[in-house]
VODO-563242 format. One record per atom (N, C-alpha, C, O, CB): x, y, z; residue in one letter; atom name. Coordinates in nm, 4 decimals, always signed. Each point is the difference from the previous one (the first is absolute). Glycine has a CB too. Example, Ala and Ser with C-alpha at 12.3 -4.5 7.8 and 13.67 -1.06 7.14 Angstrom:
<node c1="+1.3190" c2="-0.5690" c3="+0.7800" aa="a" at="N"/>
<node c1="-0.0890" c2="+0.1190" c3="+0.0000" aa="a" at="CA"/>
<node c1="+0.0900" c2="+0.1200" c3="+0.0000" aa="a" at="C"/>
<node c1="+0.1036" c2="-0.0019" c3="+0.0665" aa="a" at="O"/>
<node c1="-0.2928" c2="-0.1154" c3="+0.0581" aa="a" at="CB"/>
<node c1="+0.1542" c2="+0.2223" c3="-0.1966" aa="s" at="N"/>
<node c1="+0.0820" c2="+0.1190" c3="+0.0060" aa="s" at="CA"/>
<node c1="-0.0770" c2="+0.1090" c3="+0.0730" aa="s" at="C"/>
<node c1="+0.0509" c2="+0.1108" c3="+0.0169" aa="s" at="O"/>
<node c1="+0.0675" c2="-0.1736" c3="-0.2314" aa="s" at="CB"/>
# end
This chain:
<node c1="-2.9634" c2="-0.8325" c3="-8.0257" aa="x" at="N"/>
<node c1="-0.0945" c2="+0.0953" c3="+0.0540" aa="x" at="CA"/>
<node c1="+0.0395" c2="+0.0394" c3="+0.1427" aa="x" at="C"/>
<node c1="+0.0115" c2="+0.1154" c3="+0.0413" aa="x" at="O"/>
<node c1="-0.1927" c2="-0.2130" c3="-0.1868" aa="x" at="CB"/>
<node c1="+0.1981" c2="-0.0033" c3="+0.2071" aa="x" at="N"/>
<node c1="+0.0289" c2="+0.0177" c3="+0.1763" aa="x" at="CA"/>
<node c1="+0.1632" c2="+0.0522" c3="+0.0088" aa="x" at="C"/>
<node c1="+0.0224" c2="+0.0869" c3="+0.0842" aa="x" at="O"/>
<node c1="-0.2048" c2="-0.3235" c3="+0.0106" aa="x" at="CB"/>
<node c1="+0.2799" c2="+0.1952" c3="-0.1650" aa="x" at="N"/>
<node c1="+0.1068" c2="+0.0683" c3="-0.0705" aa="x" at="CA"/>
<node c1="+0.0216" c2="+0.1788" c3="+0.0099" aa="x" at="C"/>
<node c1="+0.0730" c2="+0.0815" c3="+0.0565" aa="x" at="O"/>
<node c1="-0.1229" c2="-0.3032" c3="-0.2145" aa="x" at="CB"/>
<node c1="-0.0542" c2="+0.2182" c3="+0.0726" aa="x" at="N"/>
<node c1="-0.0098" c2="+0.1779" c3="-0.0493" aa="x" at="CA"/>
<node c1="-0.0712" c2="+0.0654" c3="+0.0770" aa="x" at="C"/>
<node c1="+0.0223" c2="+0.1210" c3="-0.0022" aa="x" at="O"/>
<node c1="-0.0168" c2="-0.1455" c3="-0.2144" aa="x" at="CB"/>
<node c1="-0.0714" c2="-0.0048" c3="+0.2741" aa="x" at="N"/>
<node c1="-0.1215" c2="+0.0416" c3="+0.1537" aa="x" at="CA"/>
<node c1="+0.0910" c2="-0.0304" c3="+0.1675" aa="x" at="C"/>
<node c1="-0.0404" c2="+0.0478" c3="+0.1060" aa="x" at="O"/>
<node c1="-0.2368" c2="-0.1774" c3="-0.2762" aa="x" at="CB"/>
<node c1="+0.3445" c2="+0.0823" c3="+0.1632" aa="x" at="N"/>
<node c1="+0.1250" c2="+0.0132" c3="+0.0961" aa="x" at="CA"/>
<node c1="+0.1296" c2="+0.0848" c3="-0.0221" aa="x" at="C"/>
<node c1="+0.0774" c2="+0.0126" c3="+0.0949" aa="x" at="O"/>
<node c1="-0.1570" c2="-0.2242" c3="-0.0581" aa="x" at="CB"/>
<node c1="+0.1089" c2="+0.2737" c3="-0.1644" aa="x" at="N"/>
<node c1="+0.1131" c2="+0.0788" c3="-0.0714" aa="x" at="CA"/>
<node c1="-0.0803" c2="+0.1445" c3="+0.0000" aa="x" at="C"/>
<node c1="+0.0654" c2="+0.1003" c3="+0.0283" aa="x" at="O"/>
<node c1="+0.0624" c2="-0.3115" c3="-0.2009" aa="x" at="CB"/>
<node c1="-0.2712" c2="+0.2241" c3="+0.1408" aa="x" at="N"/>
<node c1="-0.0758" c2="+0.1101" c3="-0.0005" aa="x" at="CA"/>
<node c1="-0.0715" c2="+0.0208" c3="+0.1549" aa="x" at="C"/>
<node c1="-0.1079" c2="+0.0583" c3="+0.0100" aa="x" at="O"/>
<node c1="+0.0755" c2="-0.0963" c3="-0.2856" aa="x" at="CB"/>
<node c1="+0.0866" c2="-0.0028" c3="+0.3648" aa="x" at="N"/>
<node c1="-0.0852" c2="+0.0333" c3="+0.1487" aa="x" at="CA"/>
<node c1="+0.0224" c2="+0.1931" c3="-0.0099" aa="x" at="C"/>
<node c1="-0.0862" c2="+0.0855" c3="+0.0201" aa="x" at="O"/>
<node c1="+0.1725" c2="-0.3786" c3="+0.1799" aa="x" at="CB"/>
<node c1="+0.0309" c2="+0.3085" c3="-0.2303" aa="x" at="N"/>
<node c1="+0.0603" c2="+0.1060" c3="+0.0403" aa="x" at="CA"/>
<node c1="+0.0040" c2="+0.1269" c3="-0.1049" aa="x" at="C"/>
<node c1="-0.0140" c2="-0.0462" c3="-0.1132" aa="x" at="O"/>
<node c1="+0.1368" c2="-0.1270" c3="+0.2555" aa="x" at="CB"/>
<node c1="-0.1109" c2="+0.2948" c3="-0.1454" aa="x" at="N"/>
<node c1="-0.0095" c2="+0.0582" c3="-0.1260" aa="x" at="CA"/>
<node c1="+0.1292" c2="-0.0276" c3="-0.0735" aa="x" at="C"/>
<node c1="+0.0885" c2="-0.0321" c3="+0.0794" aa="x" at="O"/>
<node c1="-0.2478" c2="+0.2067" c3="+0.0046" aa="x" at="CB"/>
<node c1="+0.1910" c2="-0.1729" c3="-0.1856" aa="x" at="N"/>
<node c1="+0.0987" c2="-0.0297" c3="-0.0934" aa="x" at="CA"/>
<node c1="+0.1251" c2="+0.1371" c3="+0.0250" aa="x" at="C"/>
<node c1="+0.1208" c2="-0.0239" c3="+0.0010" aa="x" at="O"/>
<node c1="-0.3278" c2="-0.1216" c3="-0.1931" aa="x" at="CB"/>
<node c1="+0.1480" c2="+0.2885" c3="+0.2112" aa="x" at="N"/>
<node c1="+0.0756" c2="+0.0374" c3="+0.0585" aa="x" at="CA"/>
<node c1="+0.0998" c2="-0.0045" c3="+0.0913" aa="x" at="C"/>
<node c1="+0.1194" c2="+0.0265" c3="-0.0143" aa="x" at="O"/>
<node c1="-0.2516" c2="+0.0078" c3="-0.0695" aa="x" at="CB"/>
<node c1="+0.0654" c2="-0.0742" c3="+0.1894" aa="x" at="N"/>
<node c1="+0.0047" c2="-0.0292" c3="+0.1031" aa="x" at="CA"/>
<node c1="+0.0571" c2="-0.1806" c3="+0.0323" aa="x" at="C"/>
<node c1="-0.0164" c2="-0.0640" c3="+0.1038" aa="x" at="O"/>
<node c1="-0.1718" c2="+0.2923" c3="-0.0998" aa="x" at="CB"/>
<node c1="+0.2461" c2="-0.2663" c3="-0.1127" aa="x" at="N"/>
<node c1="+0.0294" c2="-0.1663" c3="+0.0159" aa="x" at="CA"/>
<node c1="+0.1298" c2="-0.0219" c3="+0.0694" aa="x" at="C"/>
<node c1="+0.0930" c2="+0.0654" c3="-0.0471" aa="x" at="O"/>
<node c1="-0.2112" c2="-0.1262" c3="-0.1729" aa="x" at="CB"/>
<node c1="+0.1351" c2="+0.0140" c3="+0.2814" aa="x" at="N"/>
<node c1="+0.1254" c2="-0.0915" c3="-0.0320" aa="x" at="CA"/>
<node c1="+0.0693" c2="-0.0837" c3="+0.1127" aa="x" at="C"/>
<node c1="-0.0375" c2="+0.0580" c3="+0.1019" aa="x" at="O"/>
<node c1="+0.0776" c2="+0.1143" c3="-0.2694" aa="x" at="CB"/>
<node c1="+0.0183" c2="-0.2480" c3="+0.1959" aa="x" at="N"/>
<node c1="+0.0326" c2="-0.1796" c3="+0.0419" aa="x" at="CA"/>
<node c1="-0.0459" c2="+0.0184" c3="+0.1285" aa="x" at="C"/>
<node c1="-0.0883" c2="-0.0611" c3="+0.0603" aa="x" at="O"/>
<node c1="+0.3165" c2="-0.0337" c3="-0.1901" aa="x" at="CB"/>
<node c1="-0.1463" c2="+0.2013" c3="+0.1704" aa="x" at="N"/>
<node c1="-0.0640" c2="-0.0087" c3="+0.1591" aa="x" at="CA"/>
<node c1="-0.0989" c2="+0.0664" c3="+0.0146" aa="x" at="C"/>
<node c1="-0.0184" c2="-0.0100" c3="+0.1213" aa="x" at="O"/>
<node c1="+0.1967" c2="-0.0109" c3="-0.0237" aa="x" at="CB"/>
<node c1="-0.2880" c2="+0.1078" c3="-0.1519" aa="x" at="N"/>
<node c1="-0.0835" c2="+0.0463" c3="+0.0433" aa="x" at="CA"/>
<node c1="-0.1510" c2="-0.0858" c3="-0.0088" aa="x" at="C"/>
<node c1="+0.0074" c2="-0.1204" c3="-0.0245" aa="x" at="O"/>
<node c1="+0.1586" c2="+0.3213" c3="-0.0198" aa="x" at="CB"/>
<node c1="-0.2876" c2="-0.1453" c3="+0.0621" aa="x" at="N"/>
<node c1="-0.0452" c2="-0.0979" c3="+0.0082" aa="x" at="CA"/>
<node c1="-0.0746" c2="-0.0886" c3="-0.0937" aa="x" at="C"/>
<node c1="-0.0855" c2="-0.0857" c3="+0.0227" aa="x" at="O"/>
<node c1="+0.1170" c2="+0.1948" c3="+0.1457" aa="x" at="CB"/>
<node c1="+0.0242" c2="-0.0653" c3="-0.2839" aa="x" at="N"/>
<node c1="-0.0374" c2="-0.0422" c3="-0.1417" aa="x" at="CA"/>
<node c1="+0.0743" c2="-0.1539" c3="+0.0382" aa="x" at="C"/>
<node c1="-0.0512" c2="-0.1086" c3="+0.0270" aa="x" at="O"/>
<node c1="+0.0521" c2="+0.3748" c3="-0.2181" aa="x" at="CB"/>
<node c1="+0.1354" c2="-0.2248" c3="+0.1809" aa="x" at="N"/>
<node c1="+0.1254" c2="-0.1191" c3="-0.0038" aa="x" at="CA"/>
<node c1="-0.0428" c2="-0.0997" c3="+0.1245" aa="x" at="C"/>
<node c1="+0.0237" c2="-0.1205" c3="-0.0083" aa="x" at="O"/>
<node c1="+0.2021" c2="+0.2966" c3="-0.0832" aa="x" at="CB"/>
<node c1="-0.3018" c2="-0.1088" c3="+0.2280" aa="x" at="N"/>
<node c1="-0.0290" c2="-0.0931" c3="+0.0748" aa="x" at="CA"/>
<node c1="-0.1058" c2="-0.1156" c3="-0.0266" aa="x" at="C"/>
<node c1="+0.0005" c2="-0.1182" c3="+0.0346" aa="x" at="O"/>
<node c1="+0.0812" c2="+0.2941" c3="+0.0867" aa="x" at="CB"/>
<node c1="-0.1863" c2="-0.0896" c3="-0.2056" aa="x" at="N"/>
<node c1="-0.1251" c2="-0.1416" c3="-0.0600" aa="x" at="CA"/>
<node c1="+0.0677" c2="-0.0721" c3="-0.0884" aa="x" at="C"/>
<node c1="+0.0022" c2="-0.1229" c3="-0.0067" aa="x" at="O"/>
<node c1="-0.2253" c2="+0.2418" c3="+0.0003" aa="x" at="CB"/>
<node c1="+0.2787" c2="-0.0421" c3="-0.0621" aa="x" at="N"/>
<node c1="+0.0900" c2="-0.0758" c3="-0.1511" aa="x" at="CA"/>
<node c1="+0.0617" c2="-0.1515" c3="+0.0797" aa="x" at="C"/>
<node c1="-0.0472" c2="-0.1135" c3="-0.0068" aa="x" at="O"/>
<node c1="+0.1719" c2="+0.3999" c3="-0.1495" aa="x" at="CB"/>
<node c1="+0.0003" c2="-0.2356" c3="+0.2333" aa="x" at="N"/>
<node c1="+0.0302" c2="-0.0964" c3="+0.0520" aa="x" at="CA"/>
<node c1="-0.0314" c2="-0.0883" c3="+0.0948" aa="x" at="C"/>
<node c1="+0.0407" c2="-0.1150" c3="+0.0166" aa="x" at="O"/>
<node c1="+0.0514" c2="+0.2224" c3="-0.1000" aa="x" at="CB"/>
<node c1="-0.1674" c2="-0.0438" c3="+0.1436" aa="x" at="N"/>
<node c1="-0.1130" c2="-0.1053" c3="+0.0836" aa="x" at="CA"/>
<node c1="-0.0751" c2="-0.1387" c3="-0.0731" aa="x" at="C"/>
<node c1="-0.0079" c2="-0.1150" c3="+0.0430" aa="x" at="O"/>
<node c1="-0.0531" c2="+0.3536" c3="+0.0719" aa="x" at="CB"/>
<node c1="+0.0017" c2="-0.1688" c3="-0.2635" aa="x" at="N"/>
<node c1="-0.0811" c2="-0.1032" c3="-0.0335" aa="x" at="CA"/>
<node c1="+0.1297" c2="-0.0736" c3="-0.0926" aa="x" at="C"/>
<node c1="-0.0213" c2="-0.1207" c3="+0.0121" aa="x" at="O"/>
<node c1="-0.2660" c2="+0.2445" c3="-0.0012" aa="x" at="CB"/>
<node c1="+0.3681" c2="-0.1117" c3="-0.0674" aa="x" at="N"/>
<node c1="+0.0885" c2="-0.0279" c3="-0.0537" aa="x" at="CA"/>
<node c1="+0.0620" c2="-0.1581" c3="+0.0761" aa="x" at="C"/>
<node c1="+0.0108" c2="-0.1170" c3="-0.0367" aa="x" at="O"/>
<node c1="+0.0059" c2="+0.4034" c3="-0.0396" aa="x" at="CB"/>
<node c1="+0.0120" c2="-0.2098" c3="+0.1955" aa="x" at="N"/>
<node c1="+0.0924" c2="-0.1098" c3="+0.0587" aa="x" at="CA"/>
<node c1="-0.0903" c2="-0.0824" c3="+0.1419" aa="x" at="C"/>
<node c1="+0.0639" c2="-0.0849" c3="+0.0622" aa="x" at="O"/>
<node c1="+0.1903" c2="+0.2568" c3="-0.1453" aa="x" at="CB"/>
<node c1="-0.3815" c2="-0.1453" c3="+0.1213" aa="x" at="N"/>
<node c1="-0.1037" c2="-0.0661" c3="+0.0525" aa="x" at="CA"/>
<node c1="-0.1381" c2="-0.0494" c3="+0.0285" aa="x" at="C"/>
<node c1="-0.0639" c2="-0.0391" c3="+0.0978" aa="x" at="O"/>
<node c1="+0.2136" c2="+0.1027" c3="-0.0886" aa="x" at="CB"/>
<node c1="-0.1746" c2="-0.0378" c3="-0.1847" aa="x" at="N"/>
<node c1="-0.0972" c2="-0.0257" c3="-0.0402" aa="x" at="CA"/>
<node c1="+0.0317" c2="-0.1882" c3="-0.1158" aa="x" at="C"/>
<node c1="+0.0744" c2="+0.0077" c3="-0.0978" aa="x" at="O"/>
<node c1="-0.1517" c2="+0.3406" c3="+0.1421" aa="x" at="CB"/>
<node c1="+0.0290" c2="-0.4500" c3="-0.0181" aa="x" at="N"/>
<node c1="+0.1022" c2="-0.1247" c3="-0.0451" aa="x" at="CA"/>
<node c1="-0.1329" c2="-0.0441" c3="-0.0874" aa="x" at="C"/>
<node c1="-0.1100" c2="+0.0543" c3="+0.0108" aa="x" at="O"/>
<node c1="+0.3208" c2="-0.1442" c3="+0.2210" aa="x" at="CB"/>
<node c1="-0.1728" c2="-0.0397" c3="-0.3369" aa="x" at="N"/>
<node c1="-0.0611" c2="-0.0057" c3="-0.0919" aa="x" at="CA"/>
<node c1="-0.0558" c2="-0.1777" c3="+0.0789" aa="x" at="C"/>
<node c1="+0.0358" c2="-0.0514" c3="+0.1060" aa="x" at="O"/>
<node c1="+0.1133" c2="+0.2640" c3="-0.3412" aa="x" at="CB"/>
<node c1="-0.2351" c2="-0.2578" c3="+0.1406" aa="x" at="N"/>
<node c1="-0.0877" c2="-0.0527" c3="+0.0724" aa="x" at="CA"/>
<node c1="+0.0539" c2="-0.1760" c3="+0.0257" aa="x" at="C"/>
<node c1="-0.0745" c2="-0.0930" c3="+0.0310" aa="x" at="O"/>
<node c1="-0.1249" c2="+0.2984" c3="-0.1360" aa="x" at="CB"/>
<node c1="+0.3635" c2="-0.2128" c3="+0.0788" aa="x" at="N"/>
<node c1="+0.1104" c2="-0.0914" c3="+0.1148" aa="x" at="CA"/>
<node c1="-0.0076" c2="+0.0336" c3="+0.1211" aa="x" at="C"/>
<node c1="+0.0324" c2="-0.0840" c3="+0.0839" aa="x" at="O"/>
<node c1="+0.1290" c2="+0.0632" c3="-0.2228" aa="x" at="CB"/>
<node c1="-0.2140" c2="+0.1753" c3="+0.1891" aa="x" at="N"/>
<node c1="+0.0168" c2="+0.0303" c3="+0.1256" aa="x" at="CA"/>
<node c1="+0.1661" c2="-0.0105" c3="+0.0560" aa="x" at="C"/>
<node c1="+0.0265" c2="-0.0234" c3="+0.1180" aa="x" at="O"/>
<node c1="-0.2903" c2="-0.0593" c3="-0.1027" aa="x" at="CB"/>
<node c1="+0.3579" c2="+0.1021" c3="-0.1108" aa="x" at="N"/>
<node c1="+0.1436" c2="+0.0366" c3="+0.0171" aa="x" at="CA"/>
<node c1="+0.0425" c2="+0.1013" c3="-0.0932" aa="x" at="C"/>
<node c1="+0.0566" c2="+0.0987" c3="+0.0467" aa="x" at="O"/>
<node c1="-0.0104" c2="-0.3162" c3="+0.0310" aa="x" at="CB"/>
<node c1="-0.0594" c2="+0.2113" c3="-0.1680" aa="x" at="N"/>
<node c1="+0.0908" c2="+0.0392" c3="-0.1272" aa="x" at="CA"/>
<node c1="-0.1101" c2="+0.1868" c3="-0.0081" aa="x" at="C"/>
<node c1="-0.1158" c2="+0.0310" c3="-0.0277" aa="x" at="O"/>
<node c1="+0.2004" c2="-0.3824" c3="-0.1562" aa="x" at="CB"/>
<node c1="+0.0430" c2="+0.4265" c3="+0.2271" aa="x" at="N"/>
<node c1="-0.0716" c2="+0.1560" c3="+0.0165" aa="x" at="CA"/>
<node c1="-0.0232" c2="+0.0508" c3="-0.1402" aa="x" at="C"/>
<node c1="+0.0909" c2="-0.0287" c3="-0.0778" aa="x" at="O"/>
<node c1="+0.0366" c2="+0.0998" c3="+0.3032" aa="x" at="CB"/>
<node c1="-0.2250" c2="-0.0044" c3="-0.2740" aa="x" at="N"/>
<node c1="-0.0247" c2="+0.0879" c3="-0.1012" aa="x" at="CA"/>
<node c1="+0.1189" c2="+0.0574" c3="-0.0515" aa="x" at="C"/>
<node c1="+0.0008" c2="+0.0304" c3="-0.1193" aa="x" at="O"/>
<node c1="-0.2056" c2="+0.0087" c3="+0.2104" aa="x" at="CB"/>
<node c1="+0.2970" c2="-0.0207" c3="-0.0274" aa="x" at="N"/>
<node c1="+0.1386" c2="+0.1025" c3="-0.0633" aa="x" at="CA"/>
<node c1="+0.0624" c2="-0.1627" c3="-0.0091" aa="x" at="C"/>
<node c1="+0.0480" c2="-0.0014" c3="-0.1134" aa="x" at="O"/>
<node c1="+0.0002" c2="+0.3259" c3="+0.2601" aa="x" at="CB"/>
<node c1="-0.0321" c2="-0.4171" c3="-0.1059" aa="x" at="N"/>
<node c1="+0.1075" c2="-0.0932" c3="-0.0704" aa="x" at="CA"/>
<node c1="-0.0778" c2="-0.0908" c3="-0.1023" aa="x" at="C"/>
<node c1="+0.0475" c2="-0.1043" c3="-0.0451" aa="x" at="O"/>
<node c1="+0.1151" c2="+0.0953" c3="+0.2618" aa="x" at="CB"/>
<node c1="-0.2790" c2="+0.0556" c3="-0.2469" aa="x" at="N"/>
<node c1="-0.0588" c2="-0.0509" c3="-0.0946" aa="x" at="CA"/>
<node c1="-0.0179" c2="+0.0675" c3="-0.1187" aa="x" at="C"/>
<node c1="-0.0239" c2="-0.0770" c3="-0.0929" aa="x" at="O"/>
<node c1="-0.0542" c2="-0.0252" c3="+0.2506" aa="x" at="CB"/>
<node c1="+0.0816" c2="+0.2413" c3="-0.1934" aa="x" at="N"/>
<node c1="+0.0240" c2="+0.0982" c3="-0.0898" aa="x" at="CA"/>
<node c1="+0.1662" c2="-0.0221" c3="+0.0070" aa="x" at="C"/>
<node c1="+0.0459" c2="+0.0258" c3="-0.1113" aa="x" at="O"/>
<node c1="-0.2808" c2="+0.1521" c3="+0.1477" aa="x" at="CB"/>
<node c1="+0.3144" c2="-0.2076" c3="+0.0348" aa="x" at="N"/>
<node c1="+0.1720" c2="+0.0022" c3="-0.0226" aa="x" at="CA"/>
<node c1="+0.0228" c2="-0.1254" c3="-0.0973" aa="x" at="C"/>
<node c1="+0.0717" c2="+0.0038" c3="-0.0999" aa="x" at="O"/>
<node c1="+0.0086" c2="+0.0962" c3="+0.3630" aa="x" at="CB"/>
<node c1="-0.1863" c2="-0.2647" c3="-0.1974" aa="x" at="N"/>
<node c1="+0.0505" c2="-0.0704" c3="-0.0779" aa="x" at="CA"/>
<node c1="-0.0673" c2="-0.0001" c3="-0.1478" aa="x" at="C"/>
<node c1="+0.0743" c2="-0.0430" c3="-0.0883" aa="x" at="O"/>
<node c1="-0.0027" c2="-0.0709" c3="+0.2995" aa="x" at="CB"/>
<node c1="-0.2458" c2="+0.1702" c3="-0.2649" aa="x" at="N"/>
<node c1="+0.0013" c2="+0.0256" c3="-0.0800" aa="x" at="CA"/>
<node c1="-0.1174" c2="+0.1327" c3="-0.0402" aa="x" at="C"/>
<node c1="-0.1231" c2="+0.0015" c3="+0.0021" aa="x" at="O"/>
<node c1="+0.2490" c2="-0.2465" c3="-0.0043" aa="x" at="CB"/>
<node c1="+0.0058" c2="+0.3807" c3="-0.0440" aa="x" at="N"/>
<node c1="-0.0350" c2="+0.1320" c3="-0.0277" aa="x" at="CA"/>
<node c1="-0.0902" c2="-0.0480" c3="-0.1256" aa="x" at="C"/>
<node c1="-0.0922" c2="+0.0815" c3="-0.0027" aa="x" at="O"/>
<node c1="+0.3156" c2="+0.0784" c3="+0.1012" aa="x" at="CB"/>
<node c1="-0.2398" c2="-0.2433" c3="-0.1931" aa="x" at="N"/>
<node c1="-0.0878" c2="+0.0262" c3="-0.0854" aa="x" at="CA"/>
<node c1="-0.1261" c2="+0.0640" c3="+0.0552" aa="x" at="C"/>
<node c1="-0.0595" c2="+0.0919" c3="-0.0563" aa="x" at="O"/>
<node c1="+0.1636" c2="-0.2667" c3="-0.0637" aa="x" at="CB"/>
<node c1="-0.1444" c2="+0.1116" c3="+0.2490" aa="x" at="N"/>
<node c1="-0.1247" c2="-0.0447" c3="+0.0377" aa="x" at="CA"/>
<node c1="-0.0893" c2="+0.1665" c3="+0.0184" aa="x" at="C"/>
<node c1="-0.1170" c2="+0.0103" c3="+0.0368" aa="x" at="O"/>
<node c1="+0.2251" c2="-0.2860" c3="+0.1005" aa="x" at="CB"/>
<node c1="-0.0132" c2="+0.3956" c3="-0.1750" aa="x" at="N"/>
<node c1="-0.0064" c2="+0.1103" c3="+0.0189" aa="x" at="CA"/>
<node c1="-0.1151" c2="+0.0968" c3="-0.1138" aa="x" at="C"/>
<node c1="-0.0901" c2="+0.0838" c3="-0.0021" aa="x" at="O"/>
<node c1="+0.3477" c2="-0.1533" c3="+0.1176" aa="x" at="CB"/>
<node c1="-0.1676" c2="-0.0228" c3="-0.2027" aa="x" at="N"/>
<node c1="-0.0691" c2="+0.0355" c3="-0.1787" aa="x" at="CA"/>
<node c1="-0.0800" c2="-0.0635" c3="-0.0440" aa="x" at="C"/>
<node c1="-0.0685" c2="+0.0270" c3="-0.0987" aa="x" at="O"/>
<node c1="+0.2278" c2="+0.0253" c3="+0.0228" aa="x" at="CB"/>
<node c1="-0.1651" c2="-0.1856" c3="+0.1690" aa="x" at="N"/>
<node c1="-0.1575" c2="+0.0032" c3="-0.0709" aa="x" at="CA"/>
<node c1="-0.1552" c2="+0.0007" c3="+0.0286" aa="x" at="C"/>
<node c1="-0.0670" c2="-0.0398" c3="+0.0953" aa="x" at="O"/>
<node c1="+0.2157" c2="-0.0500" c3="-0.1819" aa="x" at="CB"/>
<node c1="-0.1794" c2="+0.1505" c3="-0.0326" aa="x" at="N"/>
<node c1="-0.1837" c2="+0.0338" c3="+0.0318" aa="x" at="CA"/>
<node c1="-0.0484" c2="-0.1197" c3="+0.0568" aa="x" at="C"/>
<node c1="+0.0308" c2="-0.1190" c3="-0.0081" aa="x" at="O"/>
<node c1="-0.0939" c2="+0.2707" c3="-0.1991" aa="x" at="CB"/>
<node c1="-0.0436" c2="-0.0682" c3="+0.2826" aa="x" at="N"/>
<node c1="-0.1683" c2="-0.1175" c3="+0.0736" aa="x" at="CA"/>
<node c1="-0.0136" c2="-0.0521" c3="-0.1390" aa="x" at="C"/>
<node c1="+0.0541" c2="+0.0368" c3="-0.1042" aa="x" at="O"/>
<node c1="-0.2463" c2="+0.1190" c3="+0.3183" aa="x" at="CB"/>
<node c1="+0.0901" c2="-0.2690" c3="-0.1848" aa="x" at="N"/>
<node c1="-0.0845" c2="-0.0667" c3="-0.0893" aa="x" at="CA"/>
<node c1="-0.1132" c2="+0.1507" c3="-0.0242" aa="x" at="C"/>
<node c1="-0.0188" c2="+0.0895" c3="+0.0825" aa="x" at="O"/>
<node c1="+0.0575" c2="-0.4065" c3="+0.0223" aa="x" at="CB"/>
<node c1="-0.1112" c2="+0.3023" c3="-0.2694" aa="x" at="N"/>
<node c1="-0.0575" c2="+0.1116" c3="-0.0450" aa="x" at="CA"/>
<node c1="-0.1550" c2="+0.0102" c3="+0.1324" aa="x" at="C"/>
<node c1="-0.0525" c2="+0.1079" c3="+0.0275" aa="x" at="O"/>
<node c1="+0.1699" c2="-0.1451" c3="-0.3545" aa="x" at="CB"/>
<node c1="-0.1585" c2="-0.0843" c3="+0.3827" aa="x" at="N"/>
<node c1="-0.1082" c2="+0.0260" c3="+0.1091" aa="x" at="CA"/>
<node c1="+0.0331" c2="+0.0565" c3="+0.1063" aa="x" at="C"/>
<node c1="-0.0842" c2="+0.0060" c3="+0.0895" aa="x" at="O"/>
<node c1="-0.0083" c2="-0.1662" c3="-0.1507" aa="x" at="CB"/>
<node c1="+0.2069" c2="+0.2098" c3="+0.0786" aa="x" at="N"/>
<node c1="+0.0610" c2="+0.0566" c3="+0.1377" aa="x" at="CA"/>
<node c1="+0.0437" c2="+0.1256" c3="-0.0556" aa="x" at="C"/>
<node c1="-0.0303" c2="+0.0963" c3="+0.0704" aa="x" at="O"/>
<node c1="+0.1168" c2="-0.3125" c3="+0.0632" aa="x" at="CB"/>
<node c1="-0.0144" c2="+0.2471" c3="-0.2560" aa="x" at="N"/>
<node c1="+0.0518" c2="+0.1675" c3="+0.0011" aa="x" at="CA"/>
<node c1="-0.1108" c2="+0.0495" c3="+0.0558" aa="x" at="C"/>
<node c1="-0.0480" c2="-0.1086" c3="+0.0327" aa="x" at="O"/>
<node c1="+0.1940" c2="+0.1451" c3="-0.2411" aa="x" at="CB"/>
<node c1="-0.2078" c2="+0.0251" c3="+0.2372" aa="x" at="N"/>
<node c1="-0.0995" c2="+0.1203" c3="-0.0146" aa="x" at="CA"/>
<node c1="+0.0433" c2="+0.0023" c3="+0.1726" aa="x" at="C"/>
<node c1="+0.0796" c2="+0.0705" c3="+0.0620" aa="x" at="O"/>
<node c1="-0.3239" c2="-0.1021" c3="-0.3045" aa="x" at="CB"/>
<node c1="+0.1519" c2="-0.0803" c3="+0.2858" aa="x" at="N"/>
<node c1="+0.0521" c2="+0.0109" c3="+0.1450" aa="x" at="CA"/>
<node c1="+0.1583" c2="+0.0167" c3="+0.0879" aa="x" at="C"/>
<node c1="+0.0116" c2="+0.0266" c3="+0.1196" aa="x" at="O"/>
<node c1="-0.2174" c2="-0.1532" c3="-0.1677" aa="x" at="CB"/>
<node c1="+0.3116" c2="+0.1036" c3="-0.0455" aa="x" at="N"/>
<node c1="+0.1164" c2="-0.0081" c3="+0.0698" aa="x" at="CA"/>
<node c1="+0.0680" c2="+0.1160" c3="-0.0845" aa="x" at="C"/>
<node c1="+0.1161" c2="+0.0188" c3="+0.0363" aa="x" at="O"/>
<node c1="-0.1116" c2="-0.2871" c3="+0.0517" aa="x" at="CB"/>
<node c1="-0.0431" c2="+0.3445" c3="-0.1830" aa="x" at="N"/>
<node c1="+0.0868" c2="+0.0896" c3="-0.0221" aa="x" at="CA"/>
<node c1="-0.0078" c2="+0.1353" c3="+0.0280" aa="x" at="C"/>
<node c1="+0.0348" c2="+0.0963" c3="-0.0684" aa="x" at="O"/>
<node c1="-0.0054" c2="-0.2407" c3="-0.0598" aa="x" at="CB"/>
<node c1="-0.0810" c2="+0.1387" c3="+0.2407" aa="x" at="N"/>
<node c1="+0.0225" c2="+0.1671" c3="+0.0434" aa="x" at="CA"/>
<node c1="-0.1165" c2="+0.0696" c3="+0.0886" aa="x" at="C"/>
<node c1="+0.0103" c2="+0.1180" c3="+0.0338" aa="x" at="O"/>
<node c1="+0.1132" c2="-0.0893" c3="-0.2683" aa="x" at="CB"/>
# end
């Protein structure tokens, strides 16, 4: 969710690495950390991309998909 809401700051037109789409993207990407308080959101999707595909539990879609 926080993923796609940091990739969508910006219009889609209008996207890309350096602008300021790519700046939230990579902002939360690489300093936003998981709750080791080391290990960043982007080296945690690097070490495992499943974590991409899969769905909330069915009590959470409604709220996290969109």
């Amino acid at each position: 969710h926080c993923i796609l809401a940091a990739w969508s700051c910006d219009s889609e037109e209008h996207w890309s690495k350096d602008g300021i789409g790519g700046i939230c993207y990579n902002s939360f990407l690489d300093e936003t950390v998981m709750v080791d308080r080391a290990t960043s959101i982007r080296e945690y999707i690097d070490q495992y991309p499943e974590v991409m595909n899969t769905e909330p539990p069915d009590n959470l879609k409604e709220r996290y998909s969109g």
